[in-house]
N, C-alpha and C positions, 0 to 999 in steps of 0.2 A: 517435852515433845513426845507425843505418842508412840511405840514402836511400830516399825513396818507390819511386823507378823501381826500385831494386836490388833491394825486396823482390816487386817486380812479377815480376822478370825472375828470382830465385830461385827463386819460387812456381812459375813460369812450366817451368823448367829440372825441379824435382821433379815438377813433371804429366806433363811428357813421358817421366822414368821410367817414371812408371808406366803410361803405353803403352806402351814399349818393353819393360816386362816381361811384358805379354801377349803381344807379340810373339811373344818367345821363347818363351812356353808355346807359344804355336800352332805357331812352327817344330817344337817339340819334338814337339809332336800329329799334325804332319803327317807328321813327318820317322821316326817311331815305327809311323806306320799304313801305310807306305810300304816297311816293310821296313827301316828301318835304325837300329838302337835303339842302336847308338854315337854317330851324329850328333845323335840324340834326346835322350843323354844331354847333349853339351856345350851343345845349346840352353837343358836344363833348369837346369843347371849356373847357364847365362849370366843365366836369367832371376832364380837368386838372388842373383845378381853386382849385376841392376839392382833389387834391395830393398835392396844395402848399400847403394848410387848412395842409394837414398830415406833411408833413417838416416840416413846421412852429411851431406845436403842439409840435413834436417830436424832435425839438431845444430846445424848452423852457424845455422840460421834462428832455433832457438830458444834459441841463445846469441848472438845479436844485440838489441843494445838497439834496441827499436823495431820487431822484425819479430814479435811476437809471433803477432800476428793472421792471419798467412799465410793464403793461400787454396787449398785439395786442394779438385780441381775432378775429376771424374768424367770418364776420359777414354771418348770413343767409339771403337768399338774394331771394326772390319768386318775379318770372318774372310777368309780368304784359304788357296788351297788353293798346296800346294806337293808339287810329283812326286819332285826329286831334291838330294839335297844341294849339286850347283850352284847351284840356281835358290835354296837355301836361304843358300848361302853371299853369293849375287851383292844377296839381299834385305838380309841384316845387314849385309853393310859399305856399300851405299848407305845405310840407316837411321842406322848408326853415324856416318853419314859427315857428314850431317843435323845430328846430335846434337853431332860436333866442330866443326861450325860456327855455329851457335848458341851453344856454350861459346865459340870465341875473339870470337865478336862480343859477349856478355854483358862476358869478361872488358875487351876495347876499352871498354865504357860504363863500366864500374866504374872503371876505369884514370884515362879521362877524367875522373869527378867524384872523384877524387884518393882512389878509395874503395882503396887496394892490398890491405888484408885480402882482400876477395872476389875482387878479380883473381889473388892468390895461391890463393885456393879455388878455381877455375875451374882453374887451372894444373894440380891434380894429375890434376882431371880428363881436360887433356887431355892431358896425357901417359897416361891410362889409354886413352883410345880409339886415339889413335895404336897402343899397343904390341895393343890388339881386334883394331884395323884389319888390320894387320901380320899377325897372327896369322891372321886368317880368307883374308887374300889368301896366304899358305903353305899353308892346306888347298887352297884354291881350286887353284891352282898343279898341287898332288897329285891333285885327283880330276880335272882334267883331263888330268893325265898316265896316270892309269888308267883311263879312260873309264867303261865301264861295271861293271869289276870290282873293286869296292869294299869284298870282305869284308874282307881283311886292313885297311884304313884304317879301317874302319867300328869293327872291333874295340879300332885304338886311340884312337879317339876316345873310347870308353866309359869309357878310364882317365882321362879328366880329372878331378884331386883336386876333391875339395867346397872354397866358398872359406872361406878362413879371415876372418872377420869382423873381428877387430881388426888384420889388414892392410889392410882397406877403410873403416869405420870410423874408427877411430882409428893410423890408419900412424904419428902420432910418439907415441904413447902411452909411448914410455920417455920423454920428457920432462915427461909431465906429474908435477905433483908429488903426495906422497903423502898 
């Protein structure tokens, strides 16, 4: 049986998705209206990366004995204007950064009450933000080595693939049985 606090702090952990993928829309809104519709694109990209984040949470919660009842809480969500893919990059990875910390202090509570399933579910998590993290500080990196001249980057940023749901999802999905 799942712990009270762990279904607090999972509940807790999927709400904050689902701010975080407004977020992203808005980056994507901003970052779109501003002239740059390849940055636009991996915002939009990201924000369905954080609806797998919510499946994924909202599996484990409700294949947990005892969490059935979870609580999706409406999050409040104040718009926020953003001018340039910097300012767009330097917001996700403080937010991201937010959100890895939160997961390894979640993961430290579960740990402690000898809970290791969820502290292993946290895990992959944060190896997912880490490699976000990573990723958005390498754009960051690039648009400030090109300042203001941003087509060519802009362009590849558009190609970012759509994400594949049953690597977010279900990542060991070859193990499960038939």
């Amino acid at each position: 049986m799942i712990h009270k606090d762990t279904i607090k702090e999972v509940s807790n952990f999927l709400n904050l998705h689902l701010s975080t993928q407004l977020r992203c829309m808005q980056l994507s809104k901003e970052l779109n209206k501003n002239g740059f519709p390849g940055f636009a694109w991996f915002y939009q990209i990201q924000s369905v990366d954080e609806f797998m984040h919510q499946r994924r949470i909202i599996n484990y919660l409700q294949g947990s004995l005892g969490a059935e009842d979870y609580q999706l809480v409406s999050p409040v969500f104040e718009k926020f204007t953003i001018t340039h893919p910097k300012e767009a990059l330097e917001y996700y990875i403080k937010m991201r950064q937010e959100t890895l910390d939160l997961a390894l202090d979640f993961k430290r509570k579960a740990v402690d009450r000898h809970d290791y399933l969820t502290g292993e579910f946290y895990t992959w998590f944060i190896k997912d933000y880490w490699t976000e993290i990573d990723e958005n500080n390498d754009i960051l990196d690039r648009v400030k080595m090109n300042g203001d001249i941003l087509a060519g980057l802009d362009r590849r940023m558009n190609k970012r693939a759509e994400i594949d749901p049953e690597n977010v999802i279900h990542p060991m999905k070859i193990f499960l049985a038939d």
